[in-house]
C-alpha positions as CSV (number, residue, x, y, z in Angstrom):
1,X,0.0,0.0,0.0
2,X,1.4,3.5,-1.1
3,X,3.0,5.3,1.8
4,X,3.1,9.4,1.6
5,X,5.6,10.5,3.0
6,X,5.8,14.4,2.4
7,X,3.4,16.8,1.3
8,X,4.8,19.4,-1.5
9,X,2.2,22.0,-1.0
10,X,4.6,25.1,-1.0
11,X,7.9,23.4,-0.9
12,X,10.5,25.7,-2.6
13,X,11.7,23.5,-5.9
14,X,15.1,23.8,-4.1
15,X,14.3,21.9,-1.2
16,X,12.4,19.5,-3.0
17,X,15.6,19.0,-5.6
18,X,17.8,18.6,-2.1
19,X,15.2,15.6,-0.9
20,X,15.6,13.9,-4.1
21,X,18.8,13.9,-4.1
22,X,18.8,12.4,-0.7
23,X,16.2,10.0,-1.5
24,X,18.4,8.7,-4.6
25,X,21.8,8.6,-2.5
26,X,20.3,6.2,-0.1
27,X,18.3,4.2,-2.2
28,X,15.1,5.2,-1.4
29,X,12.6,3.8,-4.0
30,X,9.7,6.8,-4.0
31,X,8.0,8.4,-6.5
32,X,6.0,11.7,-6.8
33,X,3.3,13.2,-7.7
34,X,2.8,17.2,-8.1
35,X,0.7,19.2,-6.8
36,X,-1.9,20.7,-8.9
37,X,-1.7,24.3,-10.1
38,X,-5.0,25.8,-7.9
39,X,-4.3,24.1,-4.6
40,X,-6.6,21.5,-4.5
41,X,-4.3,18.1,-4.6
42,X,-1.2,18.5,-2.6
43,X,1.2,16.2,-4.3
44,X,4.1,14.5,-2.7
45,X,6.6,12.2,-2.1
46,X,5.3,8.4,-1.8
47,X,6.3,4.8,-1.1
48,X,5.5,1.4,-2.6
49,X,7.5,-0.1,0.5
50,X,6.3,0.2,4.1
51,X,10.0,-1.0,4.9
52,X,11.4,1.7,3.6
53,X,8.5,4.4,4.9
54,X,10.4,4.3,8.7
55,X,14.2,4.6,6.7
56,X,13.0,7.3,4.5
57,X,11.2,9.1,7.3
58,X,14.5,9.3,9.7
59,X,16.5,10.3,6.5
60,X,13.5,12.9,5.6
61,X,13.3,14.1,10.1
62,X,17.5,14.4,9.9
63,X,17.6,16.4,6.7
64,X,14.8,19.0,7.7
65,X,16.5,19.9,11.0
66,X,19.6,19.9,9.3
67,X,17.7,22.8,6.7
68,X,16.2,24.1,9.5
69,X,19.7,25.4,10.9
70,X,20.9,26.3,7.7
71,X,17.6,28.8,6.7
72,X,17.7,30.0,10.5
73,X,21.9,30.8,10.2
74,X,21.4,32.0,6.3
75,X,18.3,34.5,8.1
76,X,20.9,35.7,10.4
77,X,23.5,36.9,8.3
78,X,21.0,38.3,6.3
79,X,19.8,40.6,9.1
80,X,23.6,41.3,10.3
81,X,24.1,42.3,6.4
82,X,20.7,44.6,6.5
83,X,19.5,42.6,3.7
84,X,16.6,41.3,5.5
85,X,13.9,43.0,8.1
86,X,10.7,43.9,8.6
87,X,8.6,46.4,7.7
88,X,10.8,49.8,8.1
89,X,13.5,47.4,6.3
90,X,10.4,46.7,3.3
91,X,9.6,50.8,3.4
92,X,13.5,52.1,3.3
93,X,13.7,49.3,0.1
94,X,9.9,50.3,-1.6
95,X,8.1,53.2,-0.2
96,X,6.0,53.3,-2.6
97,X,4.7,50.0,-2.7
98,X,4.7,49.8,1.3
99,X,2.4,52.6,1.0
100,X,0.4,51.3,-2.1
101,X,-0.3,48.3,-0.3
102,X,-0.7,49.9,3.0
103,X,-3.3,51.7,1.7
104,X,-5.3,48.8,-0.1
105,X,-5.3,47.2,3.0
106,X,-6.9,50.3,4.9
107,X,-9.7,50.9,1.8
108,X,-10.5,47.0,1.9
109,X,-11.0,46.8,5.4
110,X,-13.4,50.2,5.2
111,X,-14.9,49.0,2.6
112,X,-15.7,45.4,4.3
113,X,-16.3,47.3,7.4
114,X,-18.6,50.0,5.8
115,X,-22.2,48.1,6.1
116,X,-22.0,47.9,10.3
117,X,-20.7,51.5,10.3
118,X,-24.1,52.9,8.8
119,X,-22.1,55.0,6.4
């Protein structure tokens, strides 16, 4: 019986290159299906053998911490380097999109708020 083992609903093609990779270099036999291009299946990474589900799941739990460090160091220097922030970081880059979008959010909420406000 098929065994999925990841879902690839909004998994950068990167990381899902990086999994194959390690799937192929321990001899994991898988095989995926995508997801579809409005949401609705999820695609993913499956198995044929339940054998191999427990294997590829300790490969699959090793390699995600592992990328977890690696994002959350790669965020860091980023931040140190001012090339990553929040929002005064997203104005000082784009004021005029921060603003554009600041003030789409403030005429959608008015206008969504506009009926229970007896305007």
């Amino acid at each position: 019986m098929p065994y999925h083992l990841m879902n690839l609903r909004h998994v950068p093609g990167e990381e899902a290159d990086e999994i194959r990779a390690l799937f192929e270099e321990n001899q994991v036999s898988y095989y995926e299906t995508p997801p579809s291009r409005w949401g609705i299946s999820m695609g993913g990474f499956w198995l044929h053998d339940e054998g191999d589900a427990e294997r590829a799941k300790t490969l699959l739990e090793d390699y995600q911490i592992r990328r977890l460090h690696e994002q959350r160091a790669l965020y860091q220097r980023d931040l140190a380097q001012g090339r990553n922030g929040g929002f005064r970081f997203r104005f000082r880059q784009k004021p005029v999109t921060t603003l554009a979008a600041i003030v789409a959010i403030i005429a959608i909420g008015l206008i969504s708020l506009l009926p229970f406000i007896g305007l």
